[in-house]
N, C-alpha and C positions, 0 to 999 in steps of 0.2 A: 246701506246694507239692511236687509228685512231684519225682524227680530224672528228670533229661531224659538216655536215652544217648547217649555218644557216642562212642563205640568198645565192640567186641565180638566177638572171634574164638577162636577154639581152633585151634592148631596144634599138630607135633608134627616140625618136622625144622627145620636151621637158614637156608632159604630163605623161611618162612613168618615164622620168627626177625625175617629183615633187612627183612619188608615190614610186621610188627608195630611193630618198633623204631622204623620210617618214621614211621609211623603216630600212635604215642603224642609221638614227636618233634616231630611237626610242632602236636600238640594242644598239647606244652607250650608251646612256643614262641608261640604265638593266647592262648594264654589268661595267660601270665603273664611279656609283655614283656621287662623285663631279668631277672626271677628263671627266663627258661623254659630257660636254657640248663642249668642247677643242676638243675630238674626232669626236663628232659631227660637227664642222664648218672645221676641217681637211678633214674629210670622204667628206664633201658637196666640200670642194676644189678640190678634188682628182677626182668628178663627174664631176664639171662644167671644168675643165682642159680635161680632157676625149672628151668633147664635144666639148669647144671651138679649141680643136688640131687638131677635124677631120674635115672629107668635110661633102659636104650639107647632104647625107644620111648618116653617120657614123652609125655603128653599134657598141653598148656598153655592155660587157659583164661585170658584178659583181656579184665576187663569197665573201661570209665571211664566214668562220670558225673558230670553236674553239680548238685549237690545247692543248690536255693534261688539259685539264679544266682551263691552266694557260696563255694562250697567245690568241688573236684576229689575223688573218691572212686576211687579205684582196687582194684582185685581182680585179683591173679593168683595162679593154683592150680595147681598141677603135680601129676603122681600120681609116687610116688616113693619112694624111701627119706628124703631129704628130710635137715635135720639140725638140732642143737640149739641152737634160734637163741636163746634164753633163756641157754644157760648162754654162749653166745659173748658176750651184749650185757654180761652180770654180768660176765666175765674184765674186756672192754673196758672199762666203769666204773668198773671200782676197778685199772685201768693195770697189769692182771698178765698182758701182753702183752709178748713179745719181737721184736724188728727183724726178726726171720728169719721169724714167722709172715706179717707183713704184706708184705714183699718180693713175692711175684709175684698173691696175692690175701689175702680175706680182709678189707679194706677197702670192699667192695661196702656191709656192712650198716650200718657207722660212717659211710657217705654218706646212705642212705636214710633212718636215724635224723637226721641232724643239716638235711637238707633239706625233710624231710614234718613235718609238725605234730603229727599221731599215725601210730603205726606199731601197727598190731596181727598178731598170726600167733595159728596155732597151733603146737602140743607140738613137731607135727613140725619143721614150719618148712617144711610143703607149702603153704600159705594164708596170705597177705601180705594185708592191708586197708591203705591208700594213703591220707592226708587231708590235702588242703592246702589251707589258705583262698587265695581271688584277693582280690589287693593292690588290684584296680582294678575291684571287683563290679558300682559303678553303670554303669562304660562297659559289661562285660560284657549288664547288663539292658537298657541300652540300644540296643545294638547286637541282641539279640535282639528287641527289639519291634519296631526302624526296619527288620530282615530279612523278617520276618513278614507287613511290612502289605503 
């Protein structure tokens, strides 16, 4: 079965920022009851990381789709200098992390990892790929069929 979209924009200032953030907020929240609040401030990490990685005019694409009525897929890409989310996640795994790193950021990716199912990026850490399964996929199918007819 195709994935169905359901969100899709590119923006690049932080007005377009706070009506994305709406945006994905309001999807996590529909699609995944008591867990939508968790996906919710994961999705809002995963935007303001996007932004804070890139230069002055970055340009931010997010895509979300629902893959087989049973998963959440998300994409977001920034053009950017971008950083090295690979060696950040290895520090944080093996706890060679000090109190003073995490203090005012730097917990963004330690959420997004422990809230999404997989997390994949690239080198740079400009391209985020999002997976979450929905807890409650039949209501999901069924709510899409009873919409439709």
């Amino acid at each position: 079965m195709p994935a169905q979209e359901l969100h899709h924009s590119t923006f690049n200032n932080t007005d377009d920022l706070t009506c994305v953030r709406e945006s994905l907020s309001k999807l996590a929240r529909d699609l995944f009851d008591d867990l939508g609040g968790l996906v919710e401030i994961a999705l809002s990490e995963a935007l303001q990381n996007a932004v804070n990685y890139g230069d002055r005019n970055t340009i931010v694409t997010v895509r979300a789709a629902l893959v087989n009525h049973r998963r959440l897929v998300v994409r977001i890409k920034s053009i950017g200098p971008g950083f090295d989310a690979e060696a950040y996640l290895q520090k944080a795994n093996r706890f060679e992390w000090v109190e003073e790193e995490f203090k005012e950021s730097g917990r963004g990716l330690m959420i997004i990892c422990s809230v999404f199912d997989r997390v994949r990026f690239n080198k740079k850490g400009t391209d985020f790929l999002l997976i979450k399964a929905i807890p409650n996929a039949k209501k999901i199918v069924h709510t899409a069929v009873k919409n439709s007819e």
